[in-house]
ZAMARGU-4260 file (C-alpha; in steps of 0.2 Angstrom, whole numbers, plus 5000, padded with zeros to 4 digits):
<rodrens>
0) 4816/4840/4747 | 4798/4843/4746 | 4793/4858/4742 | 4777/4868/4747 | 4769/4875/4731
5) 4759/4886/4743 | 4772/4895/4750 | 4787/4899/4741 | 4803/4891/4751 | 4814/4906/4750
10) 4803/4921/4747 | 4789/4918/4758 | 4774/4920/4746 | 4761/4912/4740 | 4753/4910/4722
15) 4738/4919/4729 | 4751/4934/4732 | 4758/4936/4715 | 4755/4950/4702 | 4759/4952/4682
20) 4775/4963/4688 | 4789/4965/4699 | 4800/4977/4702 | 4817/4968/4710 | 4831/4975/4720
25) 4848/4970/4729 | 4844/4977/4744 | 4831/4974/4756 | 4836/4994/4763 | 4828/4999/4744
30) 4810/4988/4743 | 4800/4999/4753 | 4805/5015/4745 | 4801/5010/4730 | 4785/5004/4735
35) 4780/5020/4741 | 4782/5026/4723 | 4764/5013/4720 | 4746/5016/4723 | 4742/5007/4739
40) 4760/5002/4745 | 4759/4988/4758 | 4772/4973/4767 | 4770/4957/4763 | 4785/4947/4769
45) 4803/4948/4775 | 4815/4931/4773 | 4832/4930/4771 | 4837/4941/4759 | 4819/4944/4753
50) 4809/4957/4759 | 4793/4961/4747 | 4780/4974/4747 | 4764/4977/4734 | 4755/4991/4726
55) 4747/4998/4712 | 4752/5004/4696 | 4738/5010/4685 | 4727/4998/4693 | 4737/4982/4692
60) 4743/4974/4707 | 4766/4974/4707 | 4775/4967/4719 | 4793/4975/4724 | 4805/4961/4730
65) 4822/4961/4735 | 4834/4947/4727 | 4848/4948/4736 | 4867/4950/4730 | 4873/4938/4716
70) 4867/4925/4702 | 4860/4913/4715 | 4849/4923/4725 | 4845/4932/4711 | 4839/4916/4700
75) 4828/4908/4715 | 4820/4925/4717 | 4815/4924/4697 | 4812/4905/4699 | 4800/4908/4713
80) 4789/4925/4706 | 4788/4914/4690 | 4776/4903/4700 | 4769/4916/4707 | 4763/4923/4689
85) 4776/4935/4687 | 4777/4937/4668 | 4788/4954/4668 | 4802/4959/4682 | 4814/4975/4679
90) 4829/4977/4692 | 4833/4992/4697 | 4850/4991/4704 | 4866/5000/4706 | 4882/4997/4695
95) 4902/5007/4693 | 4904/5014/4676 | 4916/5005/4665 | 4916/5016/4651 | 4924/5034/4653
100) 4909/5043/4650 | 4897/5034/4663 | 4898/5045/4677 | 4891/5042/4695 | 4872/5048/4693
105) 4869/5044/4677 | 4857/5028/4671 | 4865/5013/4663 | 4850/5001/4652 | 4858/4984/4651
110) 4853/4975/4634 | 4865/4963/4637 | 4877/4953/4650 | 4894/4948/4648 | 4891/4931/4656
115) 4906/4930/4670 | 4897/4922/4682 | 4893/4905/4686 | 4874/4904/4688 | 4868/4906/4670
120) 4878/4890/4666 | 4867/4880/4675 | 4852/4886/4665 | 4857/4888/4645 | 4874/4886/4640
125) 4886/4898/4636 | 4885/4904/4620 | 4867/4907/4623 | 4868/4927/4624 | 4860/4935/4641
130) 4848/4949/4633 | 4834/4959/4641 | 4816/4959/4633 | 4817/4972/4619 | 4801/4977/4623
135) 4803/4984/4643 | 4820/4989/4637 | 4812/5001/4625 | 4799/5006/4641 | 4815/5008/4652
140) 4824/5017/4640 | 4809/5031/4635 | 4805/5032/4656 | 4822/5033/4658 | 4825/5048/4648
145) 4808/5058/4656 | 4820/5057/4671 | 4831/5072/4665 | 4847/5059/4670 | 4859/5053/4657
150) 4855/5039/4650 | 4867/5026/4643 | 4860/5009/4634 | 4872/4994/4631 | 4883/4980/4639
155) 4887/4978/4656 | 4898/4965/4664 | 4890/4953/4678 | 4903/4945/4690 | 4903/4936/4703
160) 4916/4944/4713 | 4914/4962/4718 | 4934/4962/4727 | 4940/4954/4711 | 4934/4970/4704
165) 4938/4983/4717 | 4956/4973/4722 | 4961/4962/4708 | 4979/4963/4712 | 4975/4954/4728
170) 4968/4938/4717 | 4980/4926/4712 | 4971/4925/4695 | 4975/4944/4695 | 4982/4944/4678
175) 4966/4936/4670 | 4954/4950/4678 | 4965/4963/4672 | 4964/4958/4655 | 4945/4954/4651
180) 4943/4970/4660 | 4954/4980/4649 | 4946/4968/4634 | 4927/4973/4640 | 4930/4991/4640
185) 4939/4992/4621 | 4923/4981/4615 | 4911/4994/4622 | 4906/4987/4640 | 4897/5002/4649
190) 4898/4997/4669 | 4901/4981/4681 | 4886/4974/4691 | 4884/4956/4700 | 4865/4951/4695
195) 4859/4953/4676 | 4867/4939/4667 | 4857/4928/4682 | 4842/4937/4676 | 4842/4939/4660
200) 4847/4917/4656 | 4834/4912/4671 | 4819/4921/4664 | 4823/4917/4645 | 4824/4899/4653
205) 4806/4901/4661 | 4797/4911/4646 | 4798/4928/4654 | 4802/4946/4652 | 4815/4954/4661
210) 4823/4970/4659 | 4836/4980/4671 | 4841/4999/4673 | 4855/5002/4685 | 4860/5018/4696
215) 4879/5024/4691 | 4888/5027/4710 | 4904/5028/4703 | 4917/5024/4688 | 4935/5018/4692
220) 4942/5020/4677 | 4937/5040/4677 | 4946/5040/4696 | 4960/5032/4686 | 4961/5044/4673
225) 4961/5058/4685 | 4944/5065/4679 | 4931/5070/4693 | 4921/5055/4699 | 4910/5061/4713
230) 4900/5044/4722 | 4881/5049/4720 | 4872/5034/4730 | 4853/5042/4727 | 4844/5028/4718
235) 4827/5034/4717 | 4829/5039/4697 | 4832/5023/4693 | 4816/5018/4704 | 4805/5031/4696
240) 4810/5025/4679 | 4807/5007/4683 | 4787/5013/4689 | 4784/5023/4674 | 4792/5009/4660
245) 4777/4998/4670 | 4764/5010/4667 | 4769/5011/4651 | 4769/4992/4648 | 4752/4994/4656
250) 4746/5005/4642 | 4752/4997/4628 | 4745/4980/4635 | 4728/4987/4633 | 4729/4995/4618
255) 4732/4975/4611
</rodrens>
């Protein structure tokens, strides 16, 4: 296929549109609220599962992008930024606790991704961890904490099926989800998600920084337990974190 550098084939931008930063989303719903949160917020594109918007943060241009739902939207959303000049991306996503003291509301920093997803493999094999950029973690983590949420840093799980999370009975491989699930939780594993591992493996693979905070909605194994577990679906913490880890990247950039 040939490809038109000028236009990028899925997300309907061009080099000329780019920015330093992004800030990435699942859902298309989410990119213009977060925009808002950035000096002159404005649309630039909607395509498939790509809707993007730009601003300002402490007088760099951003761009807010939507990447879809799973490791291969996810990775062609990366790809595609990276040659738009995108050096750092944070995702701010939603996630289900794992661990029993991850309650919905609270803010879960992924360091790491259990890699049980099959798009990572097609860029660096498996034993190669998938770890965020220690620096915008540290951004993420200090932003995170101005929020007045609870903030929980670790390992999540990335999968590629949401059912064979919510319904694993219903999977004739059943017996095998059950137990990494069990396994991920005794090692420490704080919630689920479906998009980090992608990030984390295509941006080490392009030479970029990534980091992801995720928005707690709920945690199973507290319904499980009989402990309250009250779905909170209001995002924008997670959002505001995300805006203020950049400004303070920002700041520390031109302090260099």
């Amino acid at each position: 296929m040939d490809f038109n550098e000028k236009v990028m084939f899925h997300i309907g931008l061009t080099p000329e549109q780019g920015a330093e930063y992004a800030i990435l989303t699942g859902d298309p719903g989410r990119v213009e609220s977060i925009a808002r949160l950035l000096d002159e917020p404005a649309f630039l594109a909607s395509k498939r599962e790509y809707t993007s918007w730009s601003g300002q943060i402490s007088g760099r241009r951003v761009l807010v992008i939507s990447h879809g739902i799973g490791g291969p939207s996810t990775a062609i959303c990366v790809e595609e930024l990276a040659r738009c000049g995108v050096s750092t991306m944070i995702r701010v996503g939603t996630c289900g606790g794992m661990a029993i003291d991850v309650c919905g509301g609270d803010l879960v920093i992924s360091n790491a991704a259990i890699r049980q997803e099959g798009t990572s493999q097609e860029y660096l094999p498996l034993p190669f961890p998938a770890v965020s950029d220690f620096g915008v973690t540290s951004a993420l983590a200090a932003a995170a904490r101005q929020t007045g949420q609870k903030v929980h840093i670790g390992v999540v799980q990335c999968k590629d099926s949401f059912y064979g999370q919510h319904r694993p009975e219903d999977s004739p491989v059943s017996y095998q989800l059950k137990n990494q699930w069990q396994a991920y939780i005794q090692g420490g594993c704080l919630a689920s998600e479906m998009e980090s591992a992608a990030l984390f493996i295509t941006a080490a693979a392009r030479g970029i920084r990534a980091g992801c905070i995720l928005h707690v909605i709920w945690n199973q194994e507290r319904e499980a337990a009989g402990l309250p577990n009250t779905p909170v679906h209001d995002t924008s913490k997670a959002a505001t974190a995300a805006v203020n880890a950049i400004k303070l990247l920002i700041k520390e950039s031109e302090q260099l």
